[in-house]
C-alpha positions as CSV (number, residue, x, y, z in Angstrom):
1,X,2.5,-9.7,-0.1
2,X,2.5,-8.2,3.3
3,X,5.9,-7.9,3.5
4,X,6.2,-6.0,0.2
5,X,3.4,-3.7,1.3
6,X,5.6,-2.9,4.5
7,X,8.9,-2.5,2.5
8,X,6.9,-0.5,0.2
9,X,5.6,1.9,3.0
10,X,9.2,2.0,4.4
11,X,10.8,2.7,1.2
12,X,8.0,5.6,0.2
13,X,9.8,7.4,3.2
14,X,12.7,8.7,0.7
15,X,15.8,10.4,1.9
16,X,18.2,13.1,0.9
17,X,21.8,13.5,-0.5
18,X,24.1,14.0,1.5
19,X,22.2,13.8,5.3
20,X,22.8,16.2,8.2
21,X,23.3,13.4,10.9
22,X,24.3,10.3,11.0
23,X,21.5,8.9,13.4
24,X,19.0,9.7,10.6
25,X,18.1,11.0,7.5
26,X,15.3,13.2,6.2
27,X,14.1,13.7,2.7
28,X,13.9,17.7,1.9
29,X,14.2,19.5,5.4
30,X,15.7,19.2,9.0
31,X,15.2,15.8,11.0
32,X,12.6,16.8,13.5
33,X,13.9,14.6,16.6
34,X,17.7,16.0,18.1
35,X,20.3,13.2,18.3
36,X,19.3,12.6,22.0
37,X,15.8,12.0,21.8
38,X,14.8,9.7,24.4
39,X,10.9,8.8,22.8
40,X,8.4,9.8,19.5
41,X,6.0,12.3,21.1
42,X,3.0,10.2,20.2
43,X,3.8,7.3,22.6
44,X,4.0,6.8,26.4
45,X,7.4,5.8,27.1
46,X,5.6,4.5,30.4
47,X,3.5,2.2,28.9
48,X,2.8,-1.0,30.8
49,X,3.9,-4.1,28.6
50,X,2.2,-7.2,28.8
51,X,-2.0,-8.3,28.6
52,X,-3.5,-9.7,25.3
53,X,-5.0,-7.6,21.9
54,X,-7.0,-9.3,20.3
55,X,-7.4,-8.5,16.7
56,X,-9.2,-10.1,13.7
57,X,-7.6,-10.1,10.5
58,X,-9.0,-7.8,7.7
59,X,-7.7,-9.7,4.9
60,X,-9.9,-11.2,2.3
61,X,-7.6,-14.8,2.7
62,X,-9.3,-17.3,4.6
63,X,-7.1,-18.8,6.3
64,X,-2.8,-18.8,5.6
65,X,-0.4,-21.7,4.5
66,X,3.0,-20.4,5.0
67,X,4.7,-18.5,7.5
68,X,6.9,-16.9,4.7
69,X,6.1,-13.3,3.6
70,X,8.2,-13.0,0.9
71,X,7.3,-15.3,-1.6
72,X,5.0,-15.4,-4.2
73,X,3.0,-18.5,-3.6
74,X,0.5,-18.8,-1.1
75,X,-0.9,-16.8,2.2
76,X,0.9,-15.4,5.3
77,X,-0.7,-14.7,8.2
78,X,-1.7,-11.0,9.0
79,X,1.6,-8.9,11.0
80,X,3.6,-11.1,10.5
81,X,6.1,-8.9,8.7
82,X,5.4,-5.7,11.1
83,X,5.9,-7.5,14.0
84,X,8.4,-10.0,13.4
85,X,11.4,-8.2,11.2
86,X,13.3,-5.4,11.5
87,X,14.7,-3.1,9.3
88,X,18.0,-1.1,9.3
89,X,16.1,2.3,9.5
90,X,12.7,3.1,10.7
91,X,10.3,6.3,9.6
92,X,8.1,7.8,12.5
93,X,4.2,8.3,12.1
94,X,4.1,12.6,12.4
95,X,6.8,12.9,9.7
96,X,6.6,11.8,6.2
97,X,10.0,11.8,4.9
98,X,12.5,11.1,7.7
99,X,14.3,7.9,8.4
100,X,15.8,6.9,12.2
101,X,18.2,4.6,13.4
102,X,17.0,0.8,14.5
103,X,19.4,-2.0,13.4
104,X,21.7,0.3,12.4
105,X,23.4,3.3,14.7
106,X,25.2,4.8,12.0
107,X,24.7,5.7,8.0
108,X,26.3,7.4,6.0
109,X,26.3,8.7,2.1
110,X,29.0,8.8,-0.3
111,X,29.8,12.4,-1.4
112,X,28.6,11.2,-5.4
113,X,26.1,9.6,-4.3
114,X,26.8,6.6,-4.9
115,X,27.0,4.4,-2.2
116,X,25.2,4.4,1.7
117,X,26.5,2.5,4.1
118,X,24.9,1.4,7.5
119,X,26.7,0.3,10.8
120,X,24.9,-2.2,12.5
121,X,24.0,-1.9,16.3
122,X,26.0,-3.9,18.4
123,X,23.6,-5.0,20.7
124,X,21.2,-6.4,17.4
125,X,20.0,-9.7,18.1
126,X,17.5,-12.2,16.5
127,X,15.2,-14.3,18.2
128,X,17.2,-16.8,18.8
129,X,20.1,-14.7,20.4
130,X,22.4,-14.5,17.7
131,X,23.9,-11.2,16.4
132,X,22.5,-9.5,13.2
133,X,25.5,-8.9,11.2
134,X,26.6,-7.5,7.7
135,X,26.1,-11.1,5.9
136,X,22.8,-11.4,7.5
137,X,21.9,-7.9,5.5
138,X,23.3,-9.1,2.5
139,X,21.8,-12.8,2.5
140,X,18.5,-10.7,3.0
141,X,19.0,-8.1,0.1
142,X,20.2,-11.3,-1.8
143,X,17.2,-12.9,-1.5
144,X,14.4,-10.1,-2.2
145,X,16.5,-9.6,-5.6
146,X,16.4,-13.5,-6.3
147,X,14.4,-15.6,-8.1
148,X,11.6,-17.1,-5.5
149,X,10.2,-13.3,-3.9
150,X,7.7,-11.2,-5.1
151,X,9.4,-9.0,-8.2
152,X,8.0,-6.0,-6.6
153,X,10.9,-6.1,-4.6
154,X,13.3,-6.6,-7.5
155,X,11.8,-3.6,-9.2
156,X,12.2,-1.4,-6.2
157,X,15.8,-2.4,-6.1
158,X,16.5,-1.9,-9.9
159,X,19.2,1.0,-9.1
160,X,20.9,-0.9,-6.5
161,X,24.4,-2.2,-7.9
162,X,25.0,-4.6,-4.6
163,X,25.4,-4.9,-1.6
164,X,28.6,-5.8,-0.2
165,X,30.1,-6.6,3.7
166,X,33.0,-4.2,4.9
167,X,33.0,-6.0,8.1
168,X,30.9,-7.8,10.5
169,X,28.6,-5.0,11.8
170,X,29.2,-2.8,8.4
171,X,27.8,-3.5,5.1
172,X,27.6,-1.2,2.0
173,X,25.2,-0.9,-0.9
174,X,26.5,0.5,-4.1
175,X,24.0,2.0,-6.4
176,X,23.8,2.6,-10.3
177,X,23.3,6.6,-10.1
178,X,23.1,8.7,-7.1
179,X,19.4,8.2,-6.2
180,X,17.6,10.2,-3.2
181,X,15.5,7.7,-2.2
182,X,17.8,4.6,-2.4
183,X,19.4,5.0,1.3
184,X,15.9,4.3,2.5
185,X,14.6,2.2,-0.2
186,X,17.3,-0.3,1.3
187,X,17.2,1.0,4.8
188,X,13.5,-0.5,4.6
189,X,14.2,-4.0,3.7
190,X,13.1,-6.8,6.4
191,X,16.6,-8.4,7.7
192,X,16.1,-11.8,8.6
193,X,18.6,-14.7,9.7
194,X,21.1,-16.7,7.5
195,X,19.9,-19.7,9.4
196,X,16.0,-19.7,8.6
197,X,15.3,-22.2,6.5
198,X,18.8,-24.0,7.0
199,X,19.8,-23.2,3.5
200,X,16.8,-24.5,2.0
201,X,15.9,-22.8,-1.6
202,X,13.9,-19.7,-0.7
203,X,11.0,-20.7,-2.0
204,X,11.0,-23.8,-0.2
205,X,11.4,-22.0,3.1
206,X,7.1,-22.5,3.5
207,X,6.6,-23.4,7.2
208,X,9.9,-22.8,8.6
209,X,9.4,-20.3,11.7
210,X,10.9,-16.8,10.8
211,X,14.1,-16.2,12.8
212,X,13.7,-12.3,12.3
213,X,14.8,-9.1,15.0
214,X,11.2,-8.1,15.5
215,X,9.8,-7.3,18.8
216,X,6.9,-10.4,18.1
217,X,7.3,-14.1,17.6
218,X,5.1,-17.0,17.1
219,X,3.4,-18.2,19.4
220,X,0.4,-20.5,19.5
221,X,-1.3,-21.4,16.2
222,X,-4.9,-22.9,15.2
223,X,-4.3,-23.3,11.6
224,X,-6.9,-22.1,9.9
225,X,-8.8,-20.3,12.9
226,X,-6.0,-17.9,14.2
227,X,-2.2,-17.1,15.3
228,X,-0.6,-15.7,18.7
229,X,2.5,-13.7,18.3
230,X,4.0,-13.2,21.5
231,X,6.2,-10.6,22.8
232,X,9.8,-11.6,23.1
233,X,11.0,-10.3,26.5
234,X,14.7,-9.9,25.6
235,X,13.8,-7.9,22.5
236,X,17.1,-6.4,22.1
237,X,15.3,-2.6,21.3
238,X,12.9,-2.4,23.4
239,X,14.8,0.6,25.4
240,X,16.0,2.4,22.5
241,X,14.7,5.9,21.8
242,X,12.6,4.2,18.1
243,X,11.1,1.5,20.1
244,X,9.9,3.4,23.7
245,X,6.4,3.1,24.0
246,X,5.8,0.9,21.5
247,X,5.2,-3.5,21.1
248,X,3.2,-3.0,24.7
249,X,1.2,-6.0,24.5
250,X,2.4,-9.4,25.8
251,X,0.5,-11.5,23.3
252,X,-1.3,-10.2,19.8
253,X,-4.0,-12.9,19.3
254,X,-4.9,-12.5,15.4
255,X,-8.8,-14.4,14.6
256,X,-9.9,-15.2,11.3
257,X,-13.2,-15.4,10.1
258,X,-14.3,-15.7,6.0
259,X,-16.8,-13.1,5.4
260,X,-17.9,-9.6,6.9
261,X,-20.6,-10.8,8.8
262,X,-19.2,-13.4,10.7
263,X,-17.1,-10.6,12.3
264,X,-19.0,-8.1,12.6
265,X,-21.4,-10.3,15.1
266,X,-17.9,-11.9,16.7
267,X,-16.9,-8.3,17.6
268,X,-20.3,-7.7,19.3
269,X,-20.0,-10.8,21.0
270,X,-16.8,-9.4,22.6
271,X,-15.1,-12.1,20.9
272,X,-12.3,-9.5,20.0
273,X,-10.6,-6.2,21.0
274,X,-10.4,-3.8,18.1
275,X,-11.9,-4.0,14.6
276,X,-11.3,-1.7,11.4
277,X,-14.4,-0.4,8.9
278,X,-14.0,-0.2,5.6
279,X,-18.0,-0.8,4.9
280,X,-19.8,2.9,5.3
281,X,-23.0,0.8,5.6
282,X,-22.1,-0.9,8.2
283,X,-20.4,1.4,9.9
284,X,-23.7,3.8,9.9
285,X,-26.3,1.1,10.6
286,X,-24.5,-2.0,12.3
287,X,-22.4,-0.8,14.6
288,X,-24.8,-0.6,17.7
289,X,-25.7,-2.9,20.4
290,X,-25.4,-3.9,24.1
291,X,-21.6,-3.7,24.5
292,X,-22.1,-0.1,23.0
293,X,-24.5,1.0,25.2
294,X,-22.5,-0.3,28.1
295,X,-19.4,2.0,26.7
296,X,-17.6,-1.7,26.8
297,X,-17.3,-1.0,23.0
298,X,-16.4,2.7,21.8
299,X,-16.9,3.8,17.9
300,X,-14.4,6.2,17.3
301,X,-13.3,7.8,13.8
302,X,-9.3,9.1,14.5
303,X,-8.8,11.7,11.5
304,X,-5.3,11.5,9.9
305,X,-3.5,13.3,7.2
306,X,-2.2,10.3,4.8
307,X,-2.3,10.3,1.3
308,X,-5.6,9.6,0.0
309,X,-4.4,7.2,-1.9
310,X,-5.9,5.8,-5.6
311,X,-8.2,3.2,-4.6
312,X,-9.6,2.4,-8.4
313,X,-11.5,0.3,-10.7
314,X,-8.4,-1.2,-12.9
315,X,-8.9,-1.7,-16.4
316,X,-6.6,-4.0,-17.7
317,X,-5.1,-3.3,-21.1
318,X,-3.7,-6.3,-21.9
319,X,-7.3,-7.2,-22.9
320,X,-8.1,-6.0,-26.6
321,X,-11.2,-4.4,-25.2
322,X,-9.5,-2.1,-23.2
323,X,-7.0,-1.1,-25.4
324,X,-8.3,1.8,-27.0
325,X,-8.0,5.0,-24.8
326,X,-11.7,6.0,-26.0
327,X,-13.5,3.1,-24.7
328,X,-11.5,3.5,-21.2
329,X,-13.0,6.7,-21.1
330,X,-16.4,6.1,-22.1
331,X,-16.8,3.3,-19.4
332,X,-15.9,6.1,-16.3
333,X,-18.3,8.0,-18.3
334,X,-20.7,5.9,-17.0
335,X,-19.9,5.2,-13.2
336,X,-21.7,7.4,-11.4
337,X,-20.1,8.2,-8.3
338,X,-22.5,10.8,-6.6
339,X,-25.5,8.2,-6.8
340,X,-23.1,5.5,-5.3
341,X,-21.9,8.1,-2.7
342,X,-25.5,9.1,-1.6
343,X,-27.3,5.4,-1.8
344,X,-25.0,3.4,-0.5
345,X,-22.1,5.0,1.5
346,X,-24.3,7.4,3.7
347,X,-21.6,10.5,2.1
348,X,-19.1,8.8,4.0
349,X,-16.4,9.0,1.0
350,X,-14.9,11.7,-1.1
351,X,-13.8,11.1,-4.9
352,X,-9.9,10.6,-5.5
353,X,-8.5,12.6,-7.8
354,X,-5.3,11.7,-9.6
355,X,-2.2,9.6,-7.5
356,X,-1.3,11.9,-4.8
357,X,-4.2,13.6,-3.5
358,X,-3.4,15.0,0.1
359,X,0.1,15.7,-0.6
360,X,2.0,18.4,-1.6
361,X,2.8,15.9,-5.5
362,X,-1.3,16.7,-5.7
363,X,-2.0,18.0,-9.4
364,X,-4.5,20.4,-10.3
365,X,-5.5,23.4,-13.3
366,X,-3.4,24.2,-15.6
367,X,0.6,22.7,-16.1
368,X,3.3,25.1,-15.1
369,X,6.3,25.5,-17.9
370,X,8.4,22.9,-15.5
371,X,5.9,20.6,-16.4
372,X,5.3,21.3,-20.0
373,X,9.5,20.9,-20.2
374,X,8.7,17.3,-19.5
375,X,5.8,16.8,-21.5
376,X,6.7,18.3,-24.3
377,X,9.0,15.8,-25.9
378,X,6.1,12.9,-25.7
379,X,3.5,15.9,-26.8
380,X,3.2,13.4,-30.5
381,X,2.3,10.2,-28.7
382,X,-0.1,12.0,-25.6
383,X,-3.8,12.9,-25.6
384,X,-4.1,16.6,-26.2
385,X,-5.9,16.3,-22.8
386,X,-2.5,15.7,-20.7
387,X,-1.3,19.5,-22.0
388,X,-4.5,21.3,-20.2
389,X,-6.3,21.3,-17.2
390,X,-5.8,18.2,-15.0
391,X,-8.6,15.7,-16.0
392,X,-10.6,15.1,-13.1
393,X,-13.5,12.5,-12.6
394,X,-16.7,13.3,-14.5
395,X,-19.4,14.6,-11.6
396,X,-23.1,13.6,-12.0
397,X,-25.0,16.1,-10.4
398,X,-28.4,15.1,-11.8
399,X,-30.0,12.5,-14.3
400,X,-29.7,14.9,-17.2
401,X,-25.9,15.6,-16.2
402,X,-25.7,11.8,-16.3
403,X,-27.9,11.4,-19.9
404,X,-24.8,13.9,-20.8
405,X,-22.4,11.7,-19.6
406,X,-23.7,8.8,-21.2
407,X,-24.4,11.0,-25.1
408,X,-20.6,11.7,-24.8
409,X,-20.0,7.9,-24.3
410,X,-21.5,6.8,-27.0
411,X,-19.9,9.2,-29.2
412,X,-16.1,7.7,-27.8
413,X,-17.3,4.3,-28.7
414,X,-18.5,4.9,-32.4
415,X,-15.2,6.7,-32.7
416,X,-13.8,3.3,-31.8
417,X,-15.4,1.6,-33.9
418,X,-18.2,0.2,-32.1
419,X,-22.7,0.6,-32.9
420,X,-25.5,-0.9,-31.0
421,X,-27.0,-3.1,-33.0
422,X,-30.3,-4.8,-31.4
423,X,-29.6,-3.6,-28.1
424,X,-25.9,-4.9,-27.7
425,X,-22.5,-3.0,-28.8
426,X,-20.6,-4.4,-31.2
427,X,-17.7,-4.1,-33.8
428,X,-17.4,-4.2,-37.6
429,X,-17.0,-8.0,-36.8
430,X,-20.2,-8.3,-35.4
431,X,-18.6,-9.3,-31.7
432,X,-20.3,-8.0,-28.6
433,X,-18.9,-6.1,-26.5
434,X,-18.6,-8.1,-23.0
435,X,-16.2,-7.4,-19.7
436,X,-16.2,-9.3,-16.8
437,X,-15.4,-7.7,-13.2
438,X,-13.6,-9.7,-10.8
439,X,-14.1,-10.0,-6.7
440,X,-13.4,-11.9,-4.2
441,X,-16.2,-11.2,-2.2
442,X,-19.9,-11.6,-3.7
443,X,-20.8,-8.1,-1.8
444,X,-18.7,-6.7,-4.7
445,X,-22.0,-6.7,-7.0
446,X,-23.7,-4.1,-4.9
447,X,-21.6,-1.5,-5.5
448,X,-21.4,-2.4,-9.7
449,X,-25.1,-2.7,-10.1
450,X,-25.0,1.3,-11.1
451,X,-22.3,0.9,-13.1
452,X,-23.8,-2.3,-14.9
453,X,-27.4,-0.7,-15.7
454,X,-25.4,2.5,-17.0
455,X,-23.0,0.5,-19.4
456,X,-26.1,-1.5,-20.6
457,X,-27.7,1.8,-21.5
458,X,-24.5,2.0,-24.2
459,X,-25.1,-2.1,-25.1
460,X,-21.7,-2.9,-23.1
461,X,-22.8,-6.1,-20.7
462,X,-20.5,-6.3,-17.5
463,X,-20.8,-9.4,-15.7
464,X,-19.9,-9.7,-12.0
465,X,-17.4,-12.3,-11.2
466,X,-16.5,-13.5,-7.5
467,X,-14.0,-16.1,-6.7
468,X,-12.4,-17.2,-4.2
469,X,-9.4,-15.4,-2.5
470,X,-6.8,-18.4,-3.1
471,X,-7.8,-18.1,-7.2
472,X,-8.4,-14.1,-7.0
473,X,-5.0,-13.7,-5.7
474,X,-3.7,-16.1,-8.3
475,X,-5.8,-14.6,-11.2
476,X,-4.0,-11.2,-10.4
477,X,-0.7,-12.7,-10.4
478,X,-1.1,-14.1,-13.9
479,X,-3.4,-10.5,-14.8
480,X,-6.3,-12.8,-15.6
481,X,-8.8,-10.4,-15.6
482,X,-11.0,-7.6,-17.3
483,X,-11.4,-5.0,-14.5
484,X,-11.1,-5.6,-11.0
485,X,-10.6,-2.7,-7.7
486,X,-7.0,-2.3,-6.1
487,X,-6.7,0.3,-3.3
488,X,-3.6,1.4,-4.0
489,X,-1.4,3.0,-0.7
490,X,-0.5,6.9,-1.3
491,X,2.9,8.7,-0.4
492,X,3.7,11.7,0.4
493,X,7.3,10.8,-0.9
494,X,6.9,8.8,-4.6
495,X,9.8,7.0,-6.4
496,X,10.6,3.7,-8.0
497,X,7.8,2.1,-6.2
498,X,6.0,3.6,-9.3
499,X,8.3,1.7,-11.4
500,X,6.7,-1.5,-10.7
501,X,2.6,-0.1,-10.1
502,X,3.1,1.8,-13.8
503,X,6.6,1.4,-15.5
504,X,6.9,-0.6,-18.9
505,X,9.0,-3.4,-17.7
506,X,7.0,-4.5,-14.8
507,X,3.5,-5.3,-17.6
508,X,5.0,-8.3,-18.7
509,X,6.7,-9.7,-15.0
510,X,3.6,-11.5,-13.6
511,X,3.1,-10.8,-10.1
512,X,4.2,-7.2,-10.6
513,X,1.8,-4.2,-9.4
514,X,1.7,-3.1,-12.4
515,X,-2.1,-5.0,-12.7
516,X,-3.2,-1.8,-15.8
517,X,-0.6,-3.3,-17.9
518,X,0.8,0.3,-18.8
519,X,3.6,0.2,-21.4
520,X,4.1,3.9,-22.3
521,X,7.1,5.4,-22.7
522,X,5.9,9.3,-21.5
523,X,4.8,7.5,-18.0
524,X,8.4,5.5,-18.1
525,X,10.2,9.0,-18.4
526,X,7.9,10.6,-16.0
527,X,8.9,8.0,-13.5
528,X,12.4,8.4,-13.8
529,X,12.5,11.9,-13.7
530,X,10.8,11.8,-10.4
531,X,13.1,9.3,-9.0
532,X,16.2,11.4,-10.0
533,X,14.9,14.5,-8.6
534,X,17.9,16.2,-6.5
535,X,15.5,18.7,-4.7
536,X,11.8,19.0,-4.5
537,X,11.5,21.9,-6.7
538,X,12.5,19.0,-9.2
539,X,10.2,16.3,-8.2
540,X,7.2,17.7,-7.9
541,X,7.0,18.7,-11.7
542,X,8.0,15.2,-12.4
543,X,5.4,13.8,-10.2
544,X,2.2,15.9,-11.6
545,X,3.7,15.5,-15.1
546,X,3.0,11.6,-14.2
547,X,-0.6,12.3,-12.9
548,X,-1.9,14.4,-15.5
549,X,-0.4,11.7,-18.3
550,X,-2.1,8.7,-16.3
551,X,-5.4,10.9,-15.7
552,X,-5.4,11.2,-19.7
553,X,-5.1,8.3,-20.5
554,X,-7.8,6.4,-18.4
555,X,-6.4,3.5,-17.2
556,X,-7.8,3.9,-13.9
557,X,-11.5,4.8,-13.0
558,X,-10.6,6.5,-9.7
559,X,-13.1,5.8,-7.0
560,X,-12.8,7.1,-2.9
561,X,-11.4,7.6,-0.2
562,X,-11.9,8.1,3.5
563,X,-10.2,10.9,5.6
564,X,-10.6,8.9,8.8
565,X,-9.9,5.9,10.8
566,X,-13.0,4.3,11.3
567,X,-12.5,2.1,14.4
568,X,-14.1,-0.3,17.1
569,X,-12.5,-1.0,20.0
570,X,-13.1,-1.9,23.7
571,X,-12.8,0.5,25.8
572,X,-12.3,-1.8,29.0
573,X,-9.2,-3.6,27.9
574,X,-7.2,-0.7,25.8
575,X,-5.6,2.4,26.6
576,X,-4.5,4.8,23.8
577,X,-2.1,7.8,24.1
578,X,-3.1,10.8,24.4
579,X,-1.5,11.9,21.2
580,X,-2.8,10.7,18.0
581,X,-0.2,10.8,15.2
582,X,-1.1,12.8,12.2
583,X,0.4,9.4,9.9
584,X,-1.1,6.7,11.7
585,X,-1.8,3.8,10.0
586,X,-5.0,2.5,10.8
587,X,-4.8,-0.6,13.0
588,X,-0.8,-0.8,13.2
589,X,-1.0,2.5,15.2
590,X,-2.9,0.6,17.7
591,X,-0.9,-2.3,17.7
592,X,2.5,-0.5,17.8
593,X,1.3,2.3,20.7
594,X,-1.6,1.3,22.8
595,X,-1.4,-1.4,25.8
596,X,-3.4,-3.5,27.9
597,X,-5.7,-2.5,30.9
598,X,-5.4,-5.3,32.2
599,X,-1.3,-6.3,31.8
């Protein structure tokens, strides 16, 4: 899945119809770097190359079998995709809708719309010295639309017609209406070689070493303990204007560890250079020690401005239980966010609030008439709800408020047919209502306990599950589950990536993102209308039409979000620019822009 979250960031950073300039592409203003930019101001073109990072990997996989991204089965190892593909375009981390030049020099749309095409660099080169070329695009766009690769993929390239080579550095993608994300949505796809996996079915490329155009390959592996990706030194763009200042480091070393403890006490025994928080709790009461004291360590929290995101508890509506809108709502009746905030996350967080909160798609009050245009047609099969005020979170700012909460509840659920009878809530058919809540990580009960003693109040049991991440990941696939949390990435720049989180097609294709199971029609439309947008003044009606229907309708229990980078790293081995990038992604930033003290 990695490389799908990557294509996914890339292709979030949509583009307009027709472009100013040929060397890149921005969504609804000016390209903010001239045609001869020699740098991104948020990197030091000067950087030393060479020295070791260290890094442990944050993912909840133990360990990885396959060196393939792409495919559905299995694990890759952490940056693999980042490091080891290129794409034909590349965004920059203090814009959020612009689109530069890396494989390709030159691209171009069709006057209609209906077509982009990309010339590739002449100087492109995979790892092992051969030229990228126009069949190499196509085999790869080939591919992520076949049969064996994640269909998240597939559904992000649903409007794509083809692809087809004009020549052998020029290839052409034809699409099925003019789109304005499209030129990017394909500009992001990872290239890779014709020649890895020797023309092996896709899905049994498993082990076969990536022949990518990526600054990183592989180096040395300990299967099961941690991978080496070392710097290639004739990375063909390391001196282009995209690339300056950034892939400093002569070998990433990448640990693995399986729970939260084990690394916490490996990064205070120096064992590694940098390490990401996502805990609050441990991030106010662990961090601290010798190598802190020394300064050898630093604790730093680097603010940014990304999209909060819609990290949520999902309720799957596949199951019968979850079906009814009513009971949906009744159950985030009950989770009591302020408690959790105060008891357990040390006011670290701050409640998300719809799909797109801190960007300018962010929905709040009342709709304006460009919205009610697009409801209005759906207003028979809609909650009344999805025509006011945007539904927000219920707040519990006292026991009482929450005794309210909890009245209200009950009154959803006996509307849906459901009585306590001898403590436990159950139907005309006299079956209990029971959910099950699924982890993969057994710390994932402390932060339900709330919600379970809340929901026994209304005779609804919840029963914590955790299993391992090798059957978590596979339960999702097949959207084996009750409820479970996803923290879904925000964009400042939404299109038919929501296709496959929330459109009807993508319920029924296992492995899709769509893990509520939404099939409604109104959300379909809403998508669409989005993706079509010709101008912003067009979009953003389309995009808080979408929030306020999906806010209505309860699918998701939204929970929080953080407006900082909460990092660890050691302050004797890294060096850092001096600018910090308003987009930066967490960890990646430090991996693509810091460098070695010690080269």
């Amino acid at each position: 899945m990695q490389g799908l979250r990557l294509f996914l960031l890339l292709a979030a950073l949509a583009l307009a119809l027709p472009a100013r300039a040929d060397y890149a592409y921005a969504l609804w203003g000016d390209v903010k770097e001239p045609a001869d930019f020699t740098h991104f101001p948020y990197v030091n073109p000067d950087a030393p190359k060479g020295g070791l990072l260290r890094l442990v990997s944050n993912s909840r996989a133990s360990t990885f079998d396959k060196y393939n991204p792409f495919t559905i089965r299995g694990s890759a190892p952490a940056y693999l995709s980042a490091l080891m593909f290129d794409t034909l375009l590349t965004g920059s981390l203090d814009e959020t809708a612009t689109g530069y030049g890396l494989l390709a020099e030159d691209v171009s749309v069709a006057p209609d719309g209906l077509s982009a095409t990309f010339r590739l660099r002449s100087g492109a080169r995979f790892h092992d010295g051969k030229p990228v070329t126009a069949e190499d695009v196509k085999h790869s766009y080939d591919t992520l639309v076949g049969p064996y690769v994640s269909p998240g993929y597939k559904t992000m390239l649903y409007e794509v017609a083809g692809c087809d080579v004009i020549d052998a550095r020029t290839v052409r993608f034809r699409f099925k209406a003019p789109n304005r994300e499209l030129p990017l949505t394909v500009g992001g796809l990872p290239i890779f070689s014709r020649d890895w996996g020797a023309g092996k079915p896709f899905d049994q490329v498993v082990m076969d070493t990536p022949i990518g155009s990526g600054p990183y390959k592989i180096g040395p592996v300990n299967f099961g303990k941690d991978i080496t990706y070392v710097l290639d030194p004739h990375y063909w763009a390391r001196d282009l204007p995209v690339r300056k200042g950034t892939a400093n480091f002569g070998r990433i070393e990448v640990k693995i560890y399986k729970d939260n403890t084990a690394r916490l006490e490996a990064l205070k025994a120096g064992e590694f250079d940098l390490m990401r928080f996502f805990s609050a709790g441990d991030w106010a009461r662990r961090v601290n020690g010798k190598r802190f004291d020394t300064g050898e360590l630093v604790k730093a929290e680097f603010r940014h401005k990304l999209p909060t995101g819609f990290q949520s508890y999902v309720l799957n509506t596949r199951r019968p239980l979850l079906q009814d809108r009513r009971v949906r709502e009744a159950l985030g009746l009950a989770f009591d966010y302020e408690w959790m905030n105060r008891q357990l996350f040390y006011g670290a967080y701050q409640r998300v609030h719809g799909l797109f909160g801190n960007t300018r798609c962010e929905t709040n009050g009342e709709p304006t008439a460009a919205e009610l245009a697009l409801l209005d047609p759906w207003r028979a099969e809609l909650p009344k709800a999805a025509f006011g005020p945007m539904v927000l979170p219920p707040v519990t700012e006292s026991p009482m408020v929450l005794r309210e909460h909890l009245r209200r509840a009950q009154q959803l659920l006996k509307q849906a047919g459901w009585a306590v009878q001898d403590g436990v809530l159950k139907n005309a058919q006299g079956e209990p209502f029971v959910l099950e809540y699924m982890d993969s990580s057994e710390g994932g009960v402390r932060t339900i306990f709330a919600w379970q003693r809340n929901l026994a109040k209304l005779g609804i049991v919840l029963k914590f599950r955790s299993v391992d991440f090798a059957l978590y990941q596979q339960r999702l696939q097949k959207f084996d589950f009750d409820i479970t949390t996803i923290a879904f990435q925000g964009t400042n720049n939404p299109g038919q990536e929501f296709a496959d989180l929330f459109g009807s097609k993508a319920a029924d294709q296992e492995d899709s993102g769509n893990f509520a199971g939404v099939k409604n029609p109104a959300v379909d439309a809403m998508i669409q209308a989005m993706v079509s947008a010709k101008s912003l003044q067009q979009m953003l009606p389309a995009c808080h039409a979408l929030d306020r229907i999906m806010a209505a309708e309860y699918y998701l229990i939204p929970q929080w979000s953080a407006s900082t980078h909460r990092m660890v790293y050691d302050g004797w081995r890294l060096a850092k620019p001096d600018v910090v990038p308003p987009y930066s992604p967490g960890e990646m930033w430090v991996v693509d822009t810091w460098w070695s003290k010690k080269p």
